[in-house]
Rosetta silent file (secondary structure, phi, psi, omega in degrees, C-alpha in Angstrom):
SEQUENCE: XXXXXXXXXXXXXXXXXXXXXXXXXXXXXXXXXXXXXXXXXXXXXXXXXXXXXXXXXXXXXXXXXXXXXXXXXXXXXXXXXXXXXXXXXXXXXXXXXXXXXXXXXXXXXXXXXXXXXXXXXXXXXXXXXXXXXXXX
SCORE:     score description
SCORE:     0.000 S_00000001
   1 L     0.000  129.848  168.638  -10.191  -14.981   93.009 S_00000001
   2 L   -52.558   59.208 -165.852  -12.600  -15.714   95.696 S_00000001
   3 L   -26.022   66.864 -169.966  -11.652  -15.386   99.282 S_00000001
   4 L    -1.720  128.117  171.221  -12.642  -18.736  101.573 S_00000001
   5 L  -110.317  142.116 -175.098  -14.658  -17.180  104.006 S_00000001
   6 L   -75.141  135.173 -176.740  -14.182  -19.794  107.466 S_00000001
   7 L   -49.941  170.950 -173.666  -17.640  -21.949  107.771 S_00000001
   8 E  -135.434   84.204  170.532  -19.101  -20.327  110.887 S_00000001
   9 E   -88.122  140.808  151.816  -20.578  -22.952  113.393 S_00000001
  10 L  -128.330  117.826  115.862  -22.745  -22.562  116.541 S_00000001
  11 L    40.726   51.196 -152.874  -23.108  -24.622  118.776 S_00000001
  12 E  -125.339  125.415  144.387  -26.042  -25.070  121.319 S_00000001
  13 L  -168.756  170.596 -149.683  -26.347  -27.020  124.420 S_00000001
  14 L   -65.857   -4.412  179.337  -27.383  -27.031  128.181 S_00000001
  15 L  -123.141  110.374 -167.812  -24.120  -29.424  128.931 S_00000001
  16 H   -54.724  -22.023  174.701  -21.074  -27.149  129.354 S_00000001
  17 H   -83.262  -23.994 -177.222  -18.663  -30.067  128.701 S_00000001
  18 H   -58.104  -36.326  176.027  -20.286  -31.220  125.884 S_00000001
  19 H   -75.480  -81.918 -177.512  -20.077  -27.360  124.366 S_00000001
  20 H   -48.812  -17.397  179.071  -16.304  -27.199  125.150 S_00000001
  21 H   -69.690  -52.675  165.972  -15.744  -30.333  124.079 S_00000001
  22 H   -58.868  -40.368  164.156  -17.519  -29.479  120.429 S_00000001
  23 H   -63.898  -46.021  176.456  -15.417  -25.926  120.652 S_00000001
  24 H   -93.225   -5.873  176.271  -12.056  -26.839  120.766 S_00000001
  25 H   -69.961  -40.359 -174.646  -12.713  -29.815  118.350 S_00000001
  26 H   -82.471  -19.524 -174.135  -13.765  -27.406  115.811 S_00000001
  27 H   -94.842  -39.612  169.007  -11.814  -24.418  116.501 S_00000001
  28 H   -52.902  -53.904  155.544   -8.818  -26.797  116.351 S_00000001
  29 L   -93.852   25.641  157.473   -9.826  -27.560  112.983 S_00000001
  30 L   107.982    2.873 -165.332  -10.119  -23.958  111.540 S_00000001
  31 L   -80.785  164.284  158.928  -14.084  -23.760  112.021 S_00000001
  32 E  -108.862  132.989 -157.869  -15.197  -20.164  113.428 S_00000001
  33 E  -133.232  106.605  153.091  -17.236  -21.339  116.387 S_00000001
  34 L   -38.102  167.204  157.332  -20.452  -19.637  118.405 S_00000001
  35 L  -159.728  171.658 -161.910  -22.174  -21.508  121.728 S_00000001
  36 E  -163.872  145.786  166.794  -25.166  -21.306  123.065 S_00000001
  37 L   -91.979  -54.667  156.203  -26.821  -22.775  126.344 S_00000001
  38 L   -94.799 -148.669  178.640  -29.900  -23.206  124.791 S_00000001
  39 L  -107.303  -31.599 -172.228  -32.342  -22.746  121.385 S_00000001
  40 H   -84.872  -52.588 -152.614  -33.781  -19.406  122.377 S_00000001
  41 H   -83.503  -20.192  178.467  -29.723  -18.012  122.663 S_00000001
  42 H   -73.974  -39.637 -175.762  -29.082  -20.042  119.716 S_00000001
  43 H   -88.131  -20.219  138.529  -31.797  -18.650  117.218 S_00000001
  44 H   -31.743  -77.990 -157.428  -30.447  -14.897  118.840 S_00000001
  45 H   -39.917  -10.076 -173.013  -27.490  -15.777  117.757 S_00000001
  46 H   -79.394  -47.721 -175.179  -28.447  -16.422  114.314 S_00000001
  47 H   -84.610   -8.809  169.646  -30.404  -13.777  113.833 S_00000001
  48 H   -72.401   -6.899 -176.352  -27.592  -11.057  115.231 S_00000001
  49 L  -101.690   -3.568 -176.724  -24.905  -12.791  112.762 S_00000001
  50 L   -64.062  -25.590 -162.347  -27.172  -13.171  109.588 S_00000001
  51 L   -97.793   -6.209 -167.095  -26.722   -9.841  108.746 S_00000001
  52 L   -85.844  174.830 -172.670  -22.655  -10.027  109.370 S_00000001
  53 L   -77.575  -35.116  167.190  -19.560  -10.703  107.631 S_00000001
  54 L  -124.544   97.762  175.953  -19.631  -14.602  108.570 S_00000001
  55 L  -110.396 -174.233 -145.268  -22.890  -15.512  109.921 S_00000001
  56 L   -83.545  125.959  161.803  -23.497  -18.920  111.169 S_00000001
  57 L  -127.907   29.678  161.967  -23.693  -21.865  108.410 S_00000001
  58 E  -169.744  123.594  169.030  -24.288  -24.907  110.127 S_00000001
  59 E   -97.704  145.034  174.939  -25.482  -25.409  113.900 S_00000001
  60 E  -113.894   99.036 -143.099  -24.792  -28.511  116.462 S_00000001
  61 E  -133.945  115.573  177.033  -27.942  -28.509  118.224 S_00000001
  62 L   -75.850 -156.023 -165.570  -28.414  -30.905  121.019 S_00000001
  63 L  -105.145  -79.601  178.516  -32.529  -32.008  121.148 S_00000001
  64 L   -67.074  104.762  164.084  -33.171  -31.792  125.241 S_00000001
  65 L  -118.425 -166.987  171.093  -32.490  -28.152  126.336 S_00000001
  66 L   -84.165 -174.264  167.809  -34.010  -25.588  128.597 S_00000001
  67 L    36.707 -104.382  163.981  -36.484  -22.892  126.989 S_00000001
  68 L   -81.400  142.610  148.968  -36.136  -24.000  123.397 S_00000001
  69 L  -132.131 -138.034 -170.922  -34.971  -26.725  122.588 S_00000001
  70 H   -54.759  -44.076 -160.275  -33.936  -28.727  119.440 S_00000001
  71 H   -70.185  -61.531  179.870  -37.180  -29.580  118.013 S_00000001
  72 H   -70.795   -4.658 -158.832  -38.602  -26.266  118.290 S_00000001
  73 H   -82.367  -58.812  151.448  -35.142  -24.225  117.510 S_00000001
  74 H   -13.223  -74.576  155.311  -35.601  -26.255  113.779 S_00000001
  75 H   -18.097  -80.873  177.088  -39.450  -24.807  113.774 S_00000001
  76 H   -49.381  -34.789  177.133  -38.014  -21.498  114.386 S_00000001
  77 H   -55.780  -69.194 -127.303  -35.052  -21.532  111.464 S_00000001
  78 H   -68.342  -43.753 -175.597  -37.823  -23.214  108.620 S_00000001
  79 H   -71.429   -4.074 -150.501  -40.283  -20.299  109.979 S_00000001
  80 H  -115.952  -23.467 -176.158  -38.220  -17.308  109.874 S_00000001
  81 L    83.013   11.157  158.003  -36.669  -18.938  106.230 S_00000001
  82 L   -69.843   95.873 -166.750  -33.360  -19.772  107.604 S_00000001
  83 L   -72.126   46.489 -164.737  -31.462  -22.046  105.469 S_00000001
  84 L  -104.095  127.140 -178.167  -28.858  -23.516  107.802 S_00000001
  85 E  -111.058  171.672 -168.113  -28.510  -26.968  108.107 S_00000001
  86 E  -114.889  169.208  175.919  -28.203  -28.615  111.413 S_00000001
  87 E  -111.994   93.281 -157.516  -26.421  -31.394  112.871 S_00000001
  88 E   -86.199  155.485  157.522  -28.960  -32.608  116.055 S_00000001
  89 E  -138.794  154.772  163.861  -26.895  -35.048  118.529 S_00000001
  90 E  -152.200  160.277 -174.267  -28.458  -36.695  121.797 S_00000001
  91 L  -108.104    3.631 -178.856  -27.575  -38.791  123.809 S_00000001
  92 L  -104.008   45.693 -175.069  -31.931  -40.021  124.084 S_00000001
  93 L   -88.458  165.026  176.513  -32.349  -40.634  120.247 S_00000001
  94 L  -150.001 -173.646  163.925  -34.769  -42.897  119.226 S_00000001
  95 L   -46.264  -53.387 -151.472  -37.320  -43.695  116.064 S_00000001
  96 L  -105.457  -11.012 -174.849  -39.683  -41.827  116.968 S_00000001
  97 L  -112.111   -8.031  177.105  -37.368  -38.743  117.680 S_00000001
  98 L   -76.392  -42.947 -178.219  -35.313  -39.555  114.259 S_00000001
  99 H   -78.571  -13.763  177.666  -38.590  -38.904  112.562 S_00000001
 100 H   -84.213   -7.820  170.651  -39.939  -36.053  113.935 S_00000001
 101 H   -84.236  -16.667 -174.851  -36.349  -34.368  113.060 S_00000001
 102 H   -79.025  -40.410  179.265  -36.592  -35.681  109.360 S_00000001
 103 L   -71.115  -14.164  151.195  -40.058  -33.992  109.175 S_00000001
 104 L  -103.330    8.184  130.667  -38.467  -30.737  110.268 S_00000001
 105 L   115.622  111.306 -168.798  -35.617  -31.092  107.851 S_00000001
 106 L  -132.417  129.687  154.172  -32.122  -31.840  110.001 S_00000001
 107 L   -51.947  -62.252  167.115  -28.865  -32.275  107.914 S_00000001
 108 E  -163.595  177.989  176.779  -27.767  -35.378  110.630 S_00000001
 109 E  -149.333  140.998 -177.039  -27.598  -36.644  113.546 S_00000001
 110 E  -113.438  143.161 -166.124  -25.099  -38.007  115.926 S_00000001
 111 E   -93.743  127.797  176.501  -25.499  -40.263  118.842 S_00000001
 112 L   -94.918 -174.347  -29.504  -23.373  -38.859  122.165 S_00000001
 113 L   -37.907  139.326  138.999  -20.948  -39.887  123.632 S_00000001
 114 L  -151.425  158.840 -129.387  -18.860  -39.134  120.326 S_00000001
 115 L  -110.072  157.529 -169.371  -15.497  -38.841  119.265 S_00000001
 116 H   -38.734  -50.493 -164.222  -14.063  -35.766  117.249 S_00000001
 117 H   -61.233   -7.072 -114.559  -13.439  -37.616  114.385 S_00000001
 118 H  -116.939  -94.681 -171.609  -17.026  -38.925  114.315 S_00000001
 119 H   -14.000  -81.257 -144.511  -18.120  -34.513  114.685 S_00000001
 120 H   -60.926  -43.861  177.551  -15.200  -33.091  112.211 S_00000001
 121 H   -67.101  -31.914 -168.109  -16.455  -36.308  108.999 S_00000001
 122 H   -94.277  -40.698 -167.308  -20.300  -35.173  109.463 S_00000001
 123 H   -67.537  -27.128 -152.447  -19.606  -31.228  109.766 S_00000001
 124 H  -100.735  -34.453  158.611  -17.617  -31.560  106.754 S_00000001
 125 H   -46.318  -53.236  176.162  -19.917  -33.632  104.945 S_00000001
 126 H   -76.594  -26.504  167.239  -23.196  -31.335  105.816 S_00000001
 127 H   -92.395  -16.958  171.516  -20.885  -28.437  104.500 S_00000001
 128 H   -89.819  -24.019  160.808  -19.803  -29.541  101.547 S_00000001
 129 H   -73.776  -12.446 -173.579  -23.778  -31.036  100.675 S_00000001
 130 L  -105.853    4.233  177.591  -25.062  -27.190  101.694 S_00000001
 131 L   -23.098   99.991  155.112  -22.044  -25.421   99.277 S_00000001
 132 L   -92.281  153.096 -170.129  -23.639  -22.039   98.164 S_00000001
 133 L   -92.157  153.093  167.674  -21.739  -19.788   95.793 S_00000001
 134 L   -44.888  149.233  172.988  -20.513  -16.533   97.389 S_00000001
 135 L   -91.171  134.008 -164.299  -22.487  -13.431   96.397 S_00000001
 136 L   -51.644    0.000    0.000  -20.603  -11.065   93.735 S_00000001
């Protein structure tokens, strides 16, 4: 028998309530949960946990950050061959900003303000479409 290993999320953006907010909703519901102020601390974070007992298998990536932000943080997984899908939320979406995340391949997106349950139905959706089987 297989052991469940807990999904691993992280988390990245420049507005601290908006991070705590996304942290105890997820942590509430059994997720193991990372943060990040931006996309350059997020893609560290990826790569120091890829190599780990639970590394991170689905990021909540707002768009407008500091340094990095969404749009290039995306760039960086697809270049590097990181197969993680993301969740992008903003609270500045648009058309024109839905398509330039569909051309760098985004799992979904969420509009802020938005309420837990609204988080906790899409994370569990984007983890159950990204299932991989455990390695012997």
């Amino acid at each position: 028998m297989k052991t469940k290993v807990k999904s691993h999320i992280l988390i990245a953006d420049d507005e601290k309530h908006t991070r705590l907010a996304l942290d105890l909703v997820l942590r509430q519901a059994g997720f193991q949960v990372s943060v990040a102020t931006d996309g350059h601390e997020a893609f560290e974070t990826v790569i120091r946990q890829a190599g780990g007992k639970n590394p991170v298998t689905l990021i909540i990536t707002d768009v407008f950050m500091p340094r990095i932000d969404g749009l290039k943080l995306l760039e960086l997984l697809n270049n590097q061959g990181f197969a993680i899908p993301v969740i992008v939320i903003t609270g500045y979406g648009n058309s024109e900003l839905i398509l330039k995340l569909r051309s760098r391949g985004f799992a979904g997106y969420l509009d802020k303000p938005f309420v837990p349950e609204e988080i906790l139905s899409r994370v569990s959706k984007v983890l159950e479409e990204n299932v991989t089987p455990l390695e012997a």
